[in-house]
C-alpha positions in Angstrom: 0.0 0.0 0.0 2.9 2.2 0.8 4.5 1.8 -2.3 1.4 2.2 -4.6 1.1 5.7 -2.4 4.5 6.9 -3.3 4.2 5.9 -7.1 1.2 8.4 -7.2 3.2 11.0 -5.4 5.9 10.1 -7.7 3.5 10.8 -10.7 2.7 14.9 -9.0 6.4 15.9 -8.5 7.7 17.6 -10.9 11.3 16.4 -12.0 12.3 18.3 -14.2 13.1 21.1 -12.0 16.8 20.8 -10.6 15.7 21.9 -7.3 13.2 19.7 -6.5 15.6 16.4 -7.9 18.2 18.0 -5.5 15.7 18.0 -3.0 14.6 14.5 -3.5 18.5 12.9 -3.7 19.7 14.7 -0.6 16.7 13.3 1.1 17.4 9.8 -0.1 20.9 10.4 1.1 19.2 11.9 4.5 17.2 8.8 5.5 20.1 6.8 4.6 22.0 8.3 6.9 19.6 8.3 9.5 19.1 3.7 8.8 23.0 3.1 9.4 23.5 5.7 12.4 20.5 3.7 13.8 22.0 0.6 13.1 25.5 0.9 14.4 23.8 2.5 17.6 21.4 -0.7 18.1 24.6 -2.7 16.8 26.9 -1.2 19.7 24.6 -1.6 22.3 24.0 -5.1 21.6 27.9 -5.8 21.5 28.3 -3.9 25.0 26.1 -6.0 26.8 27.2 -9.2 25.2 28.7 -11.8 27.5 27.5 -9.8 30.6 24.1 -11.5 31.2 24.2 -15.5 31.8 21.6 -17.3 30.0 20.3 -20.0 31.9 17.0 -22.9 31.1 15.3 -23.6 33.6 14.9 -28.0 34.3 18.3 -28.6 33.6 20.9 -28.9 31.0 19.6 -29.8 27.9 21.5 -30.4 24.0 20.1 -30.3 20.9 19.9 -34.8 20.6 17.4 -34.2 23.5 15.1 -32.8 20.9 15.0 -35.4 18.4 12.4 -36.4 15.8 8.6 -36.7 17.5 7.7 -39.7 15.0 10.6 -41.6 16.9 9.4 -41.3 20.1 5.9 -42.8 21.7 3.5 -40.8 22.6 2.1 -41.1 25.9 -1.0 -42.4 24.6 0.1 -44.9 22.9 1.2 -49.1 23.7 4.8 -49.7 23.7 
């Protein structure tokens, strides 16, 4: 829906002018800009607080093997 929106916005503005297509590239440079400053901020706050918070599950230790394939296991409904 967004991007039918624009292409009608896209249709009204005229350019032709030099201003206006100015306008429009240092805008696409603006936001940009604006997406990677956003992500190396998110980015560095997730490397600082790496490693400082334990992760733990509760029940036990568990690996990966312990989660097998259901169709190998019975079901508690069924005769073994």
């Amino acid at each position: 829906m967004i991007i039918l929106g624009m292409m009608q916005v896209a249709k009204k503005v005229p350019f032709d002018d030099p201003n206006v297509l100015n306008g429009v590239r240092a805008m696409y440079v603006l936001s940009n800009v604006i997406i990677l400053s956003l992500y190396m901020y998110v980015s560095g706050q997730i490397t600082k607080k790496n490693g400082k918070q334990e992760n733990r599950m509760r029940g036990g230790r568990t690996t990966f093997a312990d989660f097998g394939n259901e169709w190998d296991r019975p079901h508690n409904n069924e005769v073994s």
